[in-house]
C-alpha positions as CSV (number, residue, x, y, z in Angstrom):
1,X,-2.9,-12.0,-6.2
2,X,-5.4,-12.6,-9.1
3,X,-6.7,-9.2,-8.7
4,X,-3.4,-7.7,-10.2
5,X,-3.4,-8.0,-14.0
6,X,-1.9,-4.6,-15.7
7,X,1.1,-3.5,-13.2
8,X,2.8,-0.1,-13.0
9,X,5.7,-0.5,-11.2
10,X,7.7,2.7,-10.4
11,X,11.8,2.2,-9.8
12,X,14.2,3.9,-9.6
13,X,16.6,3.7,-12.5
14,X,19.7,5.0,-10.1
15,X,19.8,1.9,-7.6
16,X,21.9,-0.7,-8.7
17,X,19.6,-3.7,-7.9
18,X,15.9,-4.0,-8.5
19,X,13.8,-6.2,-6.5
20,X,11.2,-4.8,-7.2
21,X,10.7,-5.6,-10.4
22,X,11.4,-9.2,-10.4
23,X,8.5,-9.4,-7.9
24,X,6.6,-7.1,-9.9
25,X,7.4,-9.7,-13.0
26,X,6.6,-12.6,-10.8
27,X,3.0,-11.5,-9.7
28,X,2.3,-10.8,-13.8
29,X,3.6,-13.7,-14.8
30,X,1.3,-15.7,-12.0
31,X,-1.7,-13.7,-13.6
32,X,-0.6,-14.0,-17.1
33,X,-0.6,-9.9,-16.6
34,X,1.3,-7.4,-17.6
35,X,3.9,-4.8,-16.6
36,X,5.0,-1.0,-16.9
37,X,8.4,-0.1,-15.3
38,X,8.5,3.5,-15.2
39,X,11.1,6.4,-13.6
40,X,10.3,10.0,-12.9
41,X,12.6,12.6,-14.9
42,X,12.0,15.9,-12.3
43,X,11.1,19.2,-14.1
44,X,13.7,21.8,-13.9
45,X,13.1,24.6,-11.1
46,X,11.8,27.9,-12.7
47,X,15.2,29.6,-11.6
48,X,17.2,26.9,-13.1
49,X,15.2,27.4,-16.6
50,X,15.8,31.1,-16.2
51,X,19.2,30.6,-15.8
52,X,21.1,27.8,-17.2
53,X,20.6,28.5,-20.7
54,X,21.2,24.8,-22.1
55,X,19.2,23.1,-19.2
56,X,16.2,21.8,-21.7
57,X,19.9,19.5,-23.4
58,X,20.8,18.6,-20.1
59,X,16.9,17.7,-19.3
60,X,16.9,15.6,-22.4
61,X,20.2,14.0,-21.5
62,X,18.1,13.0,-18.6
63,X,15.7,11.8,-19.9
64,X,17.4,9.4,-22.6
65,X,19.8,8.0,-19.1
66,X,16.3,6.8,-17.6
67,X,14.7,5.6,-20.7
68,X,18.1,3.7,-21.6
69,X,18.4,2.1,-18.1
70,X,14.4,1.1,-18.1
71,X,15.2,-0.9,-21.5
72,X,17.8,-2.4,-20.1
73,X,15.9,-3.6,-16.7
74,X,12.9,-4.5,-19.3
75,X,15.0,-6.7,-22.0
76,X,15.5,-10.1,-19.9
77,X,12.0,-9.8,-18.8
78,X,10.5,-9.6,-22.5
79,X,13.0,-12.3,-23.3
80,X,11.6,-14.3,-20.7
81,X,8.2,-14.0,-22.2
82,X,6.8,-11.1,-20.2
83,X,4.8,-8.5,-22.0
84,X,6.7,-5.7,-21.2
85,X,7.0,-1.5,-21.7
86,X,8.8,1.5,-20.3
87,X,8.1,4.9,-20.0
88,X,9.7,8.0,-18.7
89,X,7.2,9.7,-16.5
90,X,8.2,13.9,-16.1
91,X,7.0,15.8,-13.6
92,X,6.4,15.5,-9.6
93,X,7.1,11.6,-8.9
94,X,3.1,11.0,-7.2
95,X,1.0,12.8,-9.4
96,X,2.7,11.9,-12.6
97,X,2.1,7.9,-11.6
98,X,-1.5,8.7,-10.6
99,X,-1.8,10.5,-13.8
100,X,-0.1,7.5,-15.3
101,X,-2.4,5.1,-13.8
102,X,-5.5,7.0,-14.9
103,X,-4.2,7.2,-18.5
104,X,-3.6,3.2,-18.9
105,X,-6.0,1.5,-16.0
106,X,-3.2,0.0,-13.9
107,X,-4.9,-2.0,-11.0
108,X,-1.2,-1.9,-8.8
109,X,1.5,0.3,-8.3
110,X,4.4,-1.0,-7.2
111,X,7.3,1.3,-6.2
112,X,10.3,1.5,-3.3
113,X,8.9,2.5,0.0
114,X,11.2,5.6,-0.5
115,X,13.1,7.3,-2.7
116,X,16.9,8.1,-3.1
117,X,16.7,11.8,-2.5
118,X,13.2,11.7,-0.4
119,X,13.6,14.6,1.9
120,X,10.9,13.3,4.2
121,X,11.9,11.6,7.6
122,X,9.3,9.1,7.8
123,X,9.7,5.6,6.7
124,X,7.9,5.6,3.7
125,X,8.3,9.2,2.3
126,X,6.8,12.2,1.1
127,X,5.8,10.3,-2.4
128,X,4.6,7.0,-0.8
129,X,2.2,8.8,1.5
130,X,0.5,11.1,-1.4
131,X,0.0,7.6,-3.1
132,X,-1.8,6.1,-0.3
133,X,-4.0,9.2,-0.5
134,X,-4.9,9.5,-4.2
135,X,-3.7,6.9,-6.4
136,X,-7.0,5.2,-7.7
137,X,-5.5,1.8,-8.0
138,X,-3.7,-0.3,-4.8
139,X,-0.3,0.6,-4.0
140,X,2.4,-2.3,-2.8
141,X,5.2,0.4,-0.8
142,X,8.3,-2.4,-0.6
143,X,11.5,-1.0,1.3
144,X,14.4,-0.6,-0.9
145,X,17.1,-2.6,1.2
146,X,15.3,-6.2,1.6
147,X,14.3,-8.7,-0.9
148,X,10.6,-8.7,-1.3
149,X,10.0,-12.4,0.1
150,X,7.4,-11.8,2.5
151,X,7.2,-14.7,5.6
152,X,5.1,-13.4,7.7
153,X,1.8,-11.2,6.2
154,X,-0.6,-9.6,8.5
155,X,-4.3,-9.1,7.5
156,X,-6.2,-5.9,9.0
157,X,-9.5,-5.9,9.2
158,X,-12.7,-4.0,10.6
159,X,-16.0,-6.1,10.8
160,X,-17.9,-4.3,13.5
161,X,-18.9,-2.3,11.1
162,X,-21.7,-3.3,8.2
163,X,-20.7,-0.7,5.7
164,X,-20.5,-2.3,2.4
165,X,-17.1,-0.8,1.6
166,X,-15.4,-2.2,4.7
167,X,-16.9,-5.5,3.6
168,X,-15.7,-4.9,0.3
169,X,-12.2,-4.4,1.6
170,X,-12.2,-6.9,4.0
171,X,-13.1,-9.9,2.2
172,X,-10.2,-8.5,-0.6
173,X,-7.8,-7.9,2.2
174,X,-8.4,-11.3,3.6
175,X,-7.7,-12.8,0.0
176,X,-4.9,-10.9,-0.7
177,X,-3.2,-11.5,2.2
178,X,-3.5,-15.4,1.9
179,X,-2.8,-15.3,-1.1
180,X,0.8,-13.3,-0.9
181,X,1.1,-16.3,2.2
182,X,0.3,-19.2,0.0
183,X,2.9,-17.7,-2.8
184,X,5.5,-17.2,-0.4
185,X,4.9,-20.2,1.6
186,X,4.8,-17.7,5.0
187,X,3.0,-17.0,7.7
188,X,-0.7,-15.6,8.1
189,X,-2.1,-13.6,10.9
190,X,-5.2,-11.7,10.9
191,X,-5.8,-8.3,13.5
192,X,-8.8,-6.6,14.4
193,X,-8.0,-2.9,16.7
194,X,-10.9,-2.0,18.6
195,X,-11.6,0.9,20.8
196,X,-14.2,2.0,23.6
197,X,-16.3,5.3,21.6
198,X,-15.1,8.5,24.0
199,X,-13.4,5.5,26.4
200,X,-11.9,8.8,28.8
201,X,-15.7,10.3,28.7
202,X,-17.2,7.3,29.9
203,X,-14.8,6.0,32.7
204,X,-15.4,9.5,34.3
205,X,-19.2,8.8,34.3
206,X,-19.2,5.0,35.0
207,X,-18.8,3.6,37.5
208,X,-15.8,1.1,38.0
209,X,-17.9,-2.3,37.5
210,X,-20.1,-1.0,35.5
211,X,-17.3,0.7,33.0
212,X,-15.4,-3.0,33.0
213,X,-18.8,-4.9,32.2
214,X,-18.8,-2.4,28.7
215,X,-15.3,-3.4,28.2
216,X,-15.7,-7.0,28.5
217,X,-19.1,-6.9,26.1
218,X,-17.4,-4.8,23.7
219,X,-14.2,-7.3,23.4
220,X,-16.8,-10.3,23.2
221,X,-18.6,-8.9,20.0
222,X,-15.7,-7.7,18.4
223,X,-14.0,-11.2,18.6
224,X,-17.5,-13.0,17.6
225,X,-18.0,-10.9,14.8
226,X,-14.3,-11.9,13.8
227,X,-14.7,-15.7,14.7
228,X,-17.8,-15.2,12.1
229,X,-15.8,-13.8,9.3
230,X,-12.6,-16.0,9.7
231,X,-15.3,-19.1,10.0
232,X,-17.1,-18.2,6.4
233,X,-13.5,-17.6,4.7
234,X,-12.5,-21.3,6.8
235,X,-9.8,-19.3,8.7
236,X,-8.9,-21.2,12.0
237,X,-9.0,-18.8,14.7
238,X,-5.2,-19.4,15.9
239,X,-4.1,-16.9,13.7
240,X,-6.3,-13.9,14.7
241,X,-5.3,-11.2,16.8
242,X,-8.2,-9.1,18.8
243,X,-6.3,-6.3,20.5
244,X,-7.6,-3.0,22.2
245,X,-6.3,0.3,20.9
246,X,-5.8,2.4,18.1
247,X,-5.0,1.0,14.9
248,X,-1.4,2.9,14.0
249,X,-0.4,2.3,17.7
250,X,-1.7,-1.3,17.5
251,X,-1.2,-2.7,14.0
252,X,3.0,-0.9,14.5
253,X,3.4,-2.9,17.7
254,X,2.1,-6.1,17.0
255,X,4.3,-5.7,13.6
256,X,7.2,-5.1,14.9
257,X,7.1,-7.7,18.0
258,X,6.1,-10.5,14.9
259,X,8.3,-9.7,12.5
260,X,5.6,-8.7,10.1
261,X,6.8,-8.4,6.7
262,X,4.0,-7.1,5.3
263,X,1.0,-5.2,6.2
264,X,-2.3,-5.6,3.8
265,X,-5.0,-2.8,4.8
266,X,-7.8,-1.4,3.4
267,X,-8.1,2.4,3.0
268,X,-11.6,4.1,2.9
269,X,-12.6,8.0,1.9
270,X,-15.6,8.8,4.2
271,X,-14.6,12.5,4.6
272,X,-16.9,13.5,1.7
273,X,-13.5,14.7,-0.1
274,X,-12.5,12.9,-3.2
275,X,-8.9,10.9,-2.3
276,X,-8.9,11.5,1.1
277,X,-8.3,8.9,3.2
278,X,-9.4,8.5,6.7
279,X,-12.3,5.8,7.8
280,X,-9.5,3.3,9.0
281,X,-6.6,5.9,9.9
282,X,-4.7,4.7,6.6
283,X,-2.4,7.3,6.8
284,X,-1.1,7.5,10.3
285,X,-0.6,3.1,10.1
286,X,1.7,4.3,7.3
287,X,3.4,6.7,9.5
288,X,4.3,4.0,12.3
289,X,4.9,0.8,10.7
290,X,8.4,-0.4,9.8
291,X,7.9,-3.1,6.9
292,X,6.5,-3.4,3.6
293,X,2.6,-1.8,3.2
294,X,0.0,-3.6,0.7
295,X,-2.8,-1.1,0.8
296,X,-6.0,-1.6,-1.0
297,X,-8.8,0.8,-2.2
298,X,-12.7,0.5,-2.4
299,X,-14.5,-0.1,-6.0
300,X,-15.7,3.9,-5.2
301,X,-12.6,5.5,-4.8
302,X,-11.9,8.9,-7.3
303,X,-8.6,10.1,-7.2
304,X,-8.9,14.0,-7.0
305,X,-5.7,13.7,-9.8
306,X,-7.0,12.9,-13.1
307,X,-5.3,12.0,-16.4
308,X,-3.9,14.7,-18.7
């Protein structure tokens, strides 16, 4: 957890408890790092400014609850030794952290899998998703209810392909991971989803044998290619996992049959749009999985949200 030196983490100031920022206080205080604890005041609705004509007191009001409740979540930390500092972020809760995390270089944003009044249906939420897609930095999602101790930590990685950025990402990944393992004294697996290209396409033109012979080669250089990257990080083998399908399908079973806490992945933009996320299917493992998300962006990533 080296990598993580100048933290933002984004709570929220209404929840009684805050596990989040003790492990947010733990990881700086490993990296003799520093931390941000910030909460989102929402800007009024037009109609609401048009009609309530004391709504910028009440907004202020607001504002002074949140930035009173962040000092007194900060305090004991400081105390403690902890560079420390608050700030009361207003406007839309995931463009106001990116913006945020532009202004000050934050390399992690911590923040609740999903918030109080999230209207979204999905595990994560409406915020947690735009994060994934645009914050420049990584973003740890940790769900709300559970204490972040994570005993089981599962690595995702892609090395049948020889792009530098998925090297990149999986060497971090890979560290990361063990890393979060070692700290928490848990468990480590490592995944690798594969796939047959057009699989439906080529069983129609195949012939029986000769469509199982190009599934059996392709499962035997995915797992060498593994078995080589777990061998030059001096991974034993034991604790990879080669399994056929696609990833959110794949990585949301095995998770939830292994009581995965949490999931490390690496998320690549290769659509040629800045912040868009979609080499590794980022966004749709977000969708399916049930447990905290560690997800980690390339050197090369540029948010399309820049500071104001």
């Amino acid at each position: 957890m080296n990598d993580f030196k100048n933290i933002l983490v984004a709570t929220d100031t209404r929840l009684e408890d805050h596990p989040i920022v003790r492990e947010s206080a733990e990881i700086a205080r490993k990296n003799q790092g520093k931390l941000t604890i910030v909460d989102v005041a929402p800007e009024f609705p037009l109609l609401v400014r048009l009609t309530m004509p004391d709504y910028q007191h009440v907004h202020d009001l607001l504002v002074k609850e949140k930035s009173d409740a962040l000092e007194g979540i900060a305090e004991p930390l400081r105390k403690s030794g902890l560079e420390v500092s608050t700030k009361v972020l207003e406007g839309k809760t995931s463009v106001e952290i990116i913006r945020e995390v532009n202004r000050n270089g934050h390399d992690l944003v911590m923040r609740v899998a999903k918030g109080t009044n999230s209207r979204s249906n999905s595990f994560f939420g409406n915020t947690g998703a735009r994060l994934l897609r645009q914050c420049p930095c990584s973003v740890w999602l940790v769900w709300k209810n559970t204490t972040p101790v994570f005993k089981h930590v599962l690595a995702c990685v892609d090395t049948s392909s020889e792009d530098d950025i998925d090297t990149e990402l999986n060497q971090r990944v890979f560290d990361l991971s063990a890393s979060i393992r070692d700290y928490h004294e848990g468990k480590f697996s490592v995944i690798h989803t594969w796939s047959i290209w057009n699989e439906q396409m080529l069983k129609v033109r195949l012939g029986e044998e000769q469509f199982e012979d190009l599934e059996e080669k392709t499962f035997g250089v995915v797992s060498e290619r593994l078995e080589r990257f777990l061998k030059s990080q001096g991974a034993h083998s034991a604790s990879s996992h080669v399994v056929k399908g696609e990833p959110h399908v794949a990585i949301s079973a095995f998770s939830e049959t292994n009581e995965v806490d949490l999931v490390v992945m690496g998320t690549v933009a290769r659509s040629g749009v800045a912040g868009i996320v979609t080499g590794n299917s980022a966004e749709q493992i977000l969708g399916n999985i049930r447990c905290s998300v560690l997800a980690i962006k390339p050197s090369n990533f540029k948010s399309p949200i820049q500071a104001s």
